[in-house]
C-alpha distance (Angstrom), angle and dihedral (degrees) to the residues before:
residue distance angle dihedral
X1 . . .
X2 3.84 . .
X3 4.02 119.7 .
X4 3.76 108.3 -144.3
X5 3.69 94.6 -176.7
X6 4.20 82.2 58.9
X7 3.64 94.6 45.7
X8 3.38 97.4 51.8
X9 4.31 87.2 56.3
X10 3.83 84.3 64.3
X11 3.37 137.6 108.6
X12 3.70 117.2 -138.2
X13 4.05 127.7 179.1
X14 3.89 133.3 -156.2
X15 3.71 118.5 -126.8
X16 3.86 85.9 -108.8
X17 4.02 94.2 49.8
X18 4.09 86.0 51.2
X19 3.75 95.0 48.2
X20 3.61 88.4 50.1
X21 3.60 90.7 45.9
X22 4.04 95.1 52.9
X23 3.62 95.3 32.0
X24 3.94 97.8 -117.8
X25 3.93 138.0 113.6
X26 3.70 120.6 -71.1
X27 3.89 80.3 -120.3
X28 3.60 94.6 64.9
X29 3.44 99.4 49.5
X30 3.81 85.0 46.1
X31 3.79 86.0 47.6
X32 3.81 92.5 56.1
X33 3.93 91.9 53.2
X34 3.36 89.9 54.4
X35 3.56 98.0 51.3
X36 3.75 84.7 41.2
X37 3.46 99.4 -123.4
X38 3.80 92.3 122.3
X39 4.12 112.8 51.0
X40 3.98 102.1 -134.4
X41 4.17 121.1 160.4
X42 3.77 116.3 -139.2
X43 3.68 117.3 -125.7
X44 3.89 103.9 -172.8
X45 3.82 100.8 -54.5
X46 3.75 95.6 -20.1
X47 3.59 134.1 97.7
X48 3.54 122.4 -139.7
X49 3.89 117.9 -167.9
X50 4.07 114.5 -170.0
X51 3.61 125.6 -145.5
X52 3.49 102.7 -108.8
X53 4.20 89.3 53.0
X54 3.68 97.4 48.8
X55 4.48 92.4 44.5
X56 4.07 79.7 44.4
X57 3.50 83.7 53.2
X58 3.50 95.3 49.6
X59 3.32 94.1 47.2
X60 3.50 101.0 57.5
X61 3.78 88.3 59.1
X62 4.00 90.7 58.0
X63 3.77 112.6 110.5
């Protein structure tokens, strides 16, 4: 079951604002979703990419 008083504590980011964020092409972050290397949920045609996914993300690229 899905907590809407939880979801609305948290953070979620476009494919533009994580692009921006990381310094790459929309496409690449796109790319990565695809692959599904990045977590993102579809809302309609958007992607929505939370927080904790994209620093999970990021983590996974740490050495």
């Amino acid at each position: 079951m899905i907590n809407i008083i939880s979801m609305s504590e948290e953070q979620y980011y476009s494919i533009e604002e994580v692009a921006k964020m990381l310094k790459v092409a929309y496409l690449t972050v796109y790319r990565w979703i695809q692959a599904k290397r990045l977590i993102a949920l579809k809302a309609g045609k958007q992607y929505r990419v939370t927080k904790k996914d994209l620093d999970a993300f990021l983590n996974s690229y740490k050495g």
